[in-house]
N, C-alpha and C positions, 0 to 999 in steps of 0.2 A: 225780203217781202215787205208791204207796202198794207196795213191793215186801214181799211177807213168804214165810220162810222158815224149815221145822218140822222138826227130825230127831233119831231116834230116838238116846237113851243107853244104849250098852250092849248094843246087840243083839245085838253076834258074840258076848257072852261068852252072852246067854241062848239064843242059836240053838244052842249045843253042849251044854245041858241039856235040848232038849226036840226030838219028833220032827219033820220033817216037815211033816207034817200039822197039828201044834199050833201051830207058828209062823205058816204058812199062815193058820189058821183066827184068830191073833189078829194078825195085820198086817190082813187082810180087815175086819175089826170096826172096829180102830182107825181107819184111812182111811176107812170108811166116815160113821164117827162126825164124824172130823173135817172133810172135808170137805162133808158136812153143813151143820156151826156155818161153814166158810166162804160157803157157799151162803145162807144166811140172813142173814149181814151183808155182800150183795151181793159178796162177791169173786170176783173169776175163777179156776178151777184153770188154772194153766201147764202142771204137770208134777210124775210122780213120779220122782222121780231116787233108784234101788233104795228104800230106804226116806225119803228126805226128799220135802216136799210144798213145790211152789213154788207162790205164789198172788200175783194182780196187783190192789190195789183202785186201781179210777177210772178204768179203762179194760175193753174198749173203748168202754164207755159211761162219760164223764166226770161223779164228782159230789164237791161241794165238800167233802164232811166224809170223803173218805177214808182220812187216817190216823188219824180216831177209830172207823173200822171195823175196818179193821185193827187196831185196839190192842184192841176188845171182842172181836173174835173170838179172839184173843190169848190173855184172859183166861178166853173160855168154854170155848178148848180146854184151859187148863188144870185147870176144876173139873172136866168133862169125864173127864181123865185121873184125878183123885183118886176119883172113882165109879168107875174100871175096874177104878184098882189096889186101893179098897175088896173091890169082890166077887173079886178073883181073891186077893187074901190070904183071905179065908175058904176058896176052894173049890182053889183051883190054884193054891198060893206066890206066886212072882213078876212081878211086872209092868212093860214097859217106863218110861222115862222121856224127856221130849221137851226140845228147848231150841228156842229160838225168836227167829229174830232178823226187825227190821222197821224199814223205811228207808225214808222217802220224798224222793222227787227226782226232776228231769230223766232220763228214759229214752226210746230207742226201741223205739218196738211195732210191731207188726204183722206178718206173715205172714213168715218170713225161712225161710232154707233151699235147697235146688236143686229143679230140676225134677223131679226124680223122688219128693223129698220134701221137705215142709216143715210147719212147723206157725207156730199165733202163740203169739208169744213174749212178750217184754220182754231187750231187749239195754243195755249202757253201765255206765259204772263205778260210778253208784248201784244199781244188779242185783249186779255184784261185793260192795260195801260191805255191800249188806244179806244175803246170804250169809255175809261176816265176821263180821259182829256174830253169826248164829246159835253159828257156833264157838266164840264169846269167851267163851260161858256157862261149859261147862267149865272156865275159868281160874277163873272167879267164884265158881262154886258154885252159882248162876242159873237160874229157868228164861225168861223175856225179858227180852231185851236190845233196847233201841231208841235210835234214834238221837237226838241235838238236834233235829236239821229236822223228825224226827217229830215230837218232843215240843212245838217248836213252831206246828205243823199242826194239833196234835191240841184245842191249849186246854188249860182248865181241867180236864177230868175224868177228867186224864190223875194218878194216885198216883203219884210216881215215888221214887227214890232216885240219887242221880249215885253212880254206879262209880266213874270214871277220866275220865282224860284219855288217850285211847291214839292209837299210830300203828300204824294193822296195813298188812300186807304190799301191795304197789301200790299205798303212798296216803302221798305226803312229810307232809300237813297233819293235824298229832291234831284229833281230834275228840274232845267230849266224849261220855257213852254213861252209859246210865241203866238201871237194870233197874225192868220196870213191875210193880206191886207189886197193884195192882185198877184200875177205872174210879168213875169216883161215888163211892166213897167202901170203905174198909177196917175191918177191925176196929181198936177202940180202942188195943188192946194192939199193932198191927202199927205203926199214926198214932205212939206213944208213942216206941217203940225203933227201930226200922226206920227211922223218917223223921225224926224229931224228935233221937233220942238218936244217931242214926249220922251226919245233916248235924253234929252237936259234931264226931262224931270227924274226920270229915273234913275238916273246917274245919281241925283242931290238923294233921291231917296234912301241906295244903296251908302251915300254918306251919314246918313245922317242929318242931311242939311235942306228939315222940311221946309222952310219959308222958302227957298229959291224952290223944292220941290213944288208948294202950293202955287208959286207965282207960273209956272211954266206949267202946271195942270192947268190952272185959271186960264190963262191965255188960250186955250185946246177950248175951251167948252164957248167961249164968246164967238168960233167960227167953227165948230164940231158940238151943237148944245147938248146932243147924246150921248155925246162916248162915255162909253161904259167903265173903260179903262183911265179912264181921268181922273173919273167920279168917285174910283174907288178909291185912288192915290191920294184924294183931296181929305176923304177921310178920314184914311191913315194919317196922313199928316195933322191933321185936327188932334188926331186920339193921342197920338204920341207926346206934341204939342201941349198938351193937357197933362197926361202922365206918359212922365218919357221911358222907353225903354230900359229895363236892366243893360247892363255895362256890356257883360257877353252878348247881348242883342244879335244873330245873326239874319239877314231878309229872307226866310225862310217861312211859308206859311203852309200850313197842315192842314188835310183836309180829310176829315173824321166820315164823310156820308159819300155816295157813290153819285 
């Protein structure tokens, strides 16, 4: 099973710029929209939790290609989101921002709760993990983050980019973690830098070898100014650069808050 998980950036600071009624009327749109694109690539809605969307593929009707469902819905909420925040920058400034995490693995499902209420679910520490991963975005810069198991689940038509090696909070074993970049296929220019020129940098990073790492981040941000993922590498490499890692040094980074 196929857990995914979508939550809004930024909305206490945009819920103190607008009435009401305005936020109301664009959280209503946005869920709407989105669970929509999940409803079309068969997923289940679990639950909205204030403003995040929890969604289960391959249950409770099991089918084999579910974390390549999960990774296009992914994808279509995010073109999705660039058509909202197109027309509300023409008509009404600003527009939320989503991040998005998706895990697949061992869970249990079904109806859980007390007598007096219950609903179905999806419970177990792969439902924790891929909740994690939605938060890790924010470190990154990201908008999906998805896991190995996924990535391995998913196949071929999965674009991806490896992050990290992290250890996030309830969980001794790093895992490795990837942000999904398209399905089937990306633009040339994203294939070029993002996948091709950011596996150098990372490559150098895992050695050791930050100045080829900064040289090959650098290059990413003169035709990518934002990425998130560059920026952070650039960093690192700075801080290291500065004072370098202990001997046992392995690229593993921990992450203490949810």
């Amino acid at each position: 099973t196929t857990v995914f998980f979508s939550d809004i950036r930024g909305f206490t600071a945009m819920s103190e710029t607008r009435s009401a009624q305005q936020i109301v009327d664009m959280l209503n749109e946005y869920f709407e929209q989105m669970v929509e694109i999940i409803f079309k690539h068969e997923g289940t809605l679990d639950k909205f939790v204030g403003d995040e969307i929890m969604a289960v593929f391959g249950a409770p009707f099991y089918f084999e290609n579910h974390a390549e469902k999960a990774c296009r819905a992914a994808v279509a909420m995010m073109k999705k989101l660039h058509e909202l925040r197109k027309r509300y920058e023409k008509s009404d400034g600003e527009y939320f921002n989503i991040g998005i995490g998706v895990h697949t693995g061992e869970m249990v499902v079904g109806n859980l709760g007390s007598r007096q209420l219950f609903d179905y679910t999806v419970i177990g520490d792969a439902v924790n993990l891929g909740a994690r991963l939605e938060g890790l975005n924010k470190f990154y810069g990201t908008n999906i983050i998805i896991s190995e198991d996924t990535l391995q689940a998913t196949g071929k038509c999965a674009i991806v980019r490896e992050l990290d090696v992290v250890r996030v909070k309830g969980k001794e074993q790093p895992i490795r973690i990837y942000e999904l970049l398209g399905v089937d296929d990306v633009d040339p220019e994203v294939r070029k830098w993002l996948v091709e020129a950011y596996q150098r940098g990372l490559m150098a990073y895992y050695e050791q070898r930050w100045y080829t790492c900064l040289r090959e981040m650098s290059q990413i941000l003169n035709h990518f100014p934002d990425d998130g993922p560059a920026k952070l590498y650039i960093k690192r490499c700075m801080d290291y650069l500065e004072s370098p890692p202990a001997p046992d040094w392995r690229p593993i980074t921990t992450y203490e808050t949810k």
